[in-house]
Each structure stands twice: as C-alpha cells, then as structure tokens.
N, C-alpha and C positions, 0 to 999 in steps of 0.2 A: 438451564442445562448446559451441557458440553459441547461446542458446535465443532466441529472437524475441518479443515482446508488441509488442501494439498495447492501447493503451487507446485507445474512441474518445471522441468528445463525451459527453454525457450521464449517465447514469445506466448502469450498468455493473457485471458481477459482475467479480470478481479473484482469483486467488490466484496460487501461486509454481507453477511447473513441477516445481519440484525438491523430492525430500522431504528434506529437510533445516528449521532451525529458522533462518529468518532475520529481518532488520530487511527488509520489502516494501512498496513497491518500489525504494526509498532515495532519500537525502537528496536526488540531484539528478534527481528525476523527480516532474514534477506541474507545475501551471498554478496562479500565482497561486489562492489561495481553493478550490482543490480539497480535497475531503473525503471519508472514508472512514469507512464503520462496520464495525466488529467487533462480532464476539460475545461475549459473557462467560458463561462458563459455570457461574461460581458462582448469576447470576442468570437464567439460562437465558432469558436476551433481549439484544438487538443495545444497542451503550452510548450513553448520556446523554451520552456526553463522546468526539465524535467527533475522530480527527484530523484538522488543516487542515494544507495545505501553503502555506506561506507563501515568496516566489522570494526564492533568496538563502542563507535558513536552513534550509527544511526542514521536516518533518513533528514537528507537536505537539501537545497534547491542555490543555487549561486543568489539567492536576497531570501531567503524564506528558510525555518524551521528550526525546530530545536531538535529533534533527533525524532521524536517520536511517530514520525511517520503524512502521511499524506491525510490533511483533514476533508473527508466525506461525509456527505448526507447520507439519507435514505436515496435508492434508489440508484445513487454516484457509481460507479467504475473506473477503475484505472487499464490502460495498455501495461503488462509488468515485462519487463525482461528478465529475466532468470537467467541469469551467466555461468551459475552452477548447476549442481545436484538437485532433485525435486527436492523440496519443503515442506516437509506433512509440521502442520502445529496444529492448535487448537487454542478454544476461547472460551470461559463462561460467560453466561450470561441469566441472570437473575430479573423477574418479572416485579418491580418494587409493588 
C-alpha cells in the first residue's frame, strides 16, 4: 500500500515505516540544506559526517553517497533537520 510521511520544519525524529533495508528518504525529498544524523554503531554515537541534502542532486555526506539518501535498517532513525517548509511525501510499498 501507500504509506504517508510528513516531515515537518525543524528538528525532527525519522525513520522508514517499512522494515525493510533502504536508501531514506530518497534522492528527491529534502529542502535545500537539510540534514540528517545517523547513528554509527561501531562508535556508539550519532556521526561527525552528517548528510546534507543538496536540490537537484541529493543526499551526501563529505566521503559517503550517491544522492539517494541515508542507508537504514529496520528499526534505524535519523535526527532530520528541516530548514524549510513541512514535506508531506509518500512511498509504496508492495508485500513480494
């Protein structure tokens, strides 16, 4: 089915609906200068090396990514920053 997000302004928790392993929330979702922190679990703290979403190309990290966003587990969360507008999108998702 069709699952709904709203990101709104600010400072904001994140993750995927679906347990599955995806790239979130993809390339073509963010506001200019938006940013996300993950967690690392090697270092057992949120990273030095946040991604920015930049309009146009995508989600990137200063050594990491090709645009399409911040790769999550099941379970994962990101801190998002929201520098613009709220972001209502949405995603399917199909049961194989």
């Amino acid at each position: 089915g069709t699952l709904a997000y709203n990101i709104p302004a600010g400072l904001s928790t994140l993750a995927s609906q679906v347990p599955v392993s995806t790239n979130f929330p993809g390339m073509d979702i963010g506001n200019d200068g938006n940013t996300m922190f993950t967690w690392v679990q090697a270092s057992q703290a949120w990273t030095q090396d946040p991604w920015i979403y930049y309009a146009g190309s995508g989600w990137f990290t200063s050594t990491l990514g090709d645009g399409t966003g911040a790769p999550l587990n099941p379970a994962d969360g990101v801190f998002y920053v929201n520098k613009g507008a709220a972001i209502p999108f949405t995603r399917s998702f199909t049961v194989q």
